[in-house]
C-alpha positions as CSV (number, residue, x, y, z in Angstrom):
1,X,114.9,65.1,93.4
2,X,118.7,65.7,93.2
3,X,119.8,65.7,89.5
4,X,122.0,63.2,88.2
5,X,125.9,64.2,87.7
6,X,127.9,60.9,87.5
7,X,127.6,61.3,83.7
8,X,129.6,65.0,84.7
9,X,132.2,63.8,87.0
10,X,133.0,60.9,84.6
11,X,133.2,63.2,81.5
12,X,135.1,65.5,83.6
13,X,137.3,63.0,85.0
14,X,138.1,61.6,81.7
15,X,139.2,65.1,80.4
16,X,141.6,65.3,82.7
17,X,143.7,62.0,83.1
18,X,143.6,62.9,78.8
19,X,145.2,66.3,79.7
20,X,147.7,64.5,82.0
21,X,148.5,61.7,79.2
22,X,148.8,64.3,76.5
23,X,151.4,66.4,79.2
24,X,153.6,63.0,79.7
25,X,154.1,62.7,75.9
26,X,154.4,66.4,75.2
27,X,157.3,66.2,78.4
28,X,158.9,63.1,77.0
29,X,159.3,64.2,73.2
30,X,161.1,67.5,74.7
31,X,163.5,65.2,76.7
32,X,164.5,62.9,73.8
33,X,164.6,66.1,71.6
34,X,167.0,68.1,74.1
35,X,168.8,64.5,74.8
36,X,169.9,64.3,71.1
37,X,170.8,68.1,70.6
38,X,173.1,67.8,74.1
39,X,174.5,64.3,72.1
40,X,175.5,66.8,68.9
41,X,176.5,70.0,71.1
42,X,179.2,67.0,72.9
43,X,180.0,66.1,70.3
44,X,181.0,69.0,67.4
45,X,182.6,70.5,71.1
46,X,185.3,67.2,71.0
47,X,185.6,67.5,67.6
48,X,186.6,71.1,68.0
49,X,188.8,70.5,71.2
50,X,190.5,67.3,69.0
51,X,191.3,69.6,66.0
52,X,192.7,72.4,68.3
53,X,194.8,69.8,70.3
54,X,196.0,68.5,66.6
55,X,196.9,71.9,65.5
56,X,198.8,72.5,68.7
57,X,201.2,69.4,68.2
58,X,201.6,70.2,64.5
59,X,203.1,73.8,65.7
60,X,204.8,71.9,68.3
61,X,206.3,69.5,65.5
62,X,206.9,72.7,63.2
63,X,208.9,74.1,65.9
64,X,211.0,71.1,66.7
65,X,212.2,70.9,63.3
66,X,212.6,74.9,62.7
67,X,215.1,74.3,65.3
């Protein structure tokens, strides 16, 4: 008699698609969390570039009136 090893293939089956679930959420949280730390890096780098270009004109200004 062959032994029986649907019970197996099921249990072994089932282990896997849980493994593939559980890589899909693990890949999605590391998207959204390197989607929100590009968002902050883009912007504190426009902030910086803004307060650079202000300080430029204020110079600019200073020297226009220093004659």
């Amino acid at each position: 008699m062959k032994p029986n090893r649907s019970g197996f293939s099921l249990v072994l089956s089932l282990t896997i698609m849980a493994a593939m679930v559980m890589m899909v959420i693990v890949l999605a949280s590391f998207l959204q969390v390197e989607s929100r730390l590009a968002q902050s890096n883009a912007g504190f780098l426009r902030a910086r570039f803004n307060a650079l270009a202000s300080a430029r004109i204020a110079i600019a200004q200073l020297q226009v009136m220093a004659g």
